[in-house]
C-alpha positions as CSV (number, residue, x, y, z in Angstrom):
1,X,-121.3,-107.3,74.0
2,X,-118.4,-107.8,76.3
3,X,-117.5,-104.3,76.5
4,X,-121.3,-103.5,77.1
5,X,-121.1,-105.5,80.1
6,X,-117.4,-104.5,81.4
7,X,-118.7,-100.8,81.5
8,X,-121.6,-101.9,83.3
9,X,-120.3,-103.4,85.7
10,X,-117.5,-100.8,86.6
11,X,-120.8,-98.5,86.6
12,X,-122.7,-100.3,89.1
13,X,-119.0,-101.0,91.1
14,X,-119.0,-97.3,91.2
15,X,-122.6,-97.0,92.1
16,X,-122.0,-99.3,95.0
17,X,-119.1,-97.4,96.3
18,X,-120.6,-94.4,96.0
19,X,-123.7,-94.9,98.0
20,X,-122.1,-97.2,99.9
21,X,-125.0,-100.2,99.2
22,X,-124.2,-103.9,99.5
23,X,-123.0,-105.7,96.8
24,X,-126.3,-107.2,95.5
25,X,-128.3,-104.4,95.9
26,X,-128.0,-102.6,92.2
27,X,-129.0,-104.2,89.0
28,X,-129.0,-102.7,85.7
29,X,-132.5,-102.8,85.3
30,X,-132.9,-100.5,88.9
31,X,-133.9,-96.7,87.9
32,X,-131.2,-94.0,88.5
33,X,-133.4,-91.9,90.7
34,X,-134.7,-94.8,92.5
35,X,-131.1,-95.4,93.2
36,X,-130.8,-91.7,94.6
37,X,-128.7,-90.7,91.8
38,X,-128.1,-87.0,91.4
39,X,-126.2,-84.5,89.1
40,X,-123.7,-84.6,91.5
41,X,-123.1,-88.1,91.0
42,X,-123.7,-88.0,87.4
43,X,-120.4,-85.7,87.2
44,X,-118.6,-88.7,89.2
45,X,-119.8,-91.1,87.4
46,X,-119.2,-89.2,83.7
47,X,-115.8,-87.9,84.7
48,X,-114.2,-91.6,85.8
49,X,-114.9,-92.7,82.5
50,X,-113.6,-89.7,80.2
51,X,-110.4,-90.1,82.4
52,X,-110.2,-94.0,82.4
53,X,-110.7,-93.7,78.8
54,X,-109.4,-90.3,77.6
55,X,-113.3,-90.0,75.9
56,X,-115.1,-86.8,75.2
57,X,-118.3,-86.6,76.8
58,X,-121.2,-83.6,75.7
59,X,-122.2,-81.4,78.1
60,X,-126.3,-83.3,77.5
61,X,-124.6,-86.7,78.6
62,X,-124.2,-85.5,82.1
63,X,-128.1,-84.7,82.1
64,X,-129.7,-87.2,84.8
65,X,-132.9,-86.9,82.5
66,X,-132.0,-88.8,79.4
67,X,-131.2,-91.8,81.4
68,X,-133.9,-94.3,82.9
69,X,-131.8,-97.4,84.2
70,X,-128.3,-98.2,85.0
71,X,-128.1,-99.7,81.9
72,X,-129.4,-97.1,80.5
73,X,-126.7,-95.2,81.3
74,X,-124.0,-98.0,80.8
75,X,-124.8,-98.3,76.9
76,X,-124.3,-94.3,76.3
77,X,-121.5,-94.3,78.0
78,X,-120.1,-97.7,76.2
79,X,-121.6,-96.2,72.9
80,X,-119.2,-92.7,73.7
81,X,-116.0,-95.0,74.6
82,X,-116.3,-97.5,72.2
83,X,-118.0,-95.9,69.1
């Protein structure tokens, strides 16, 4: 699960500098839209990683609604850049 948790935690690093919260402040059980998470930032969040690892997202993984938690989010996107 070492990958699980690498992407994780570059998703809550990005989190972090995104909304500018301290560094203990997001955990990957904390919901997205507790967290203040919008499309906008799902589109951040999505693009770093089809860049950082030349992936292919689908147009539903940038939908805000099919994700709960951070991690959540972290395993589809370590599912899509890992297999």
């Amino acid at each position: 699960m070492a990958d699980g948790d690498s992407t994780l935690n570059q998703l809550v690093s990005l989190l972090l500098q995104r909304q500018g919260n301290p560094a203990d402040s997001i955990g990957a059980d904390d919901r997205l839209l507790d967290l203040g998470v919008d499309s906008i930032d799902m589109a951040y969040l999505m693009s770093h990683f089809e860049r950082r690892y030349d992936a292919d997202f689908a147009d539903e993984d940038f939908e805000l609604t099919r994700y709960v938690t951070v991690a959540d989010l972290a395993k589809a996107i370590d599912a899509r850049i890992h297999g």
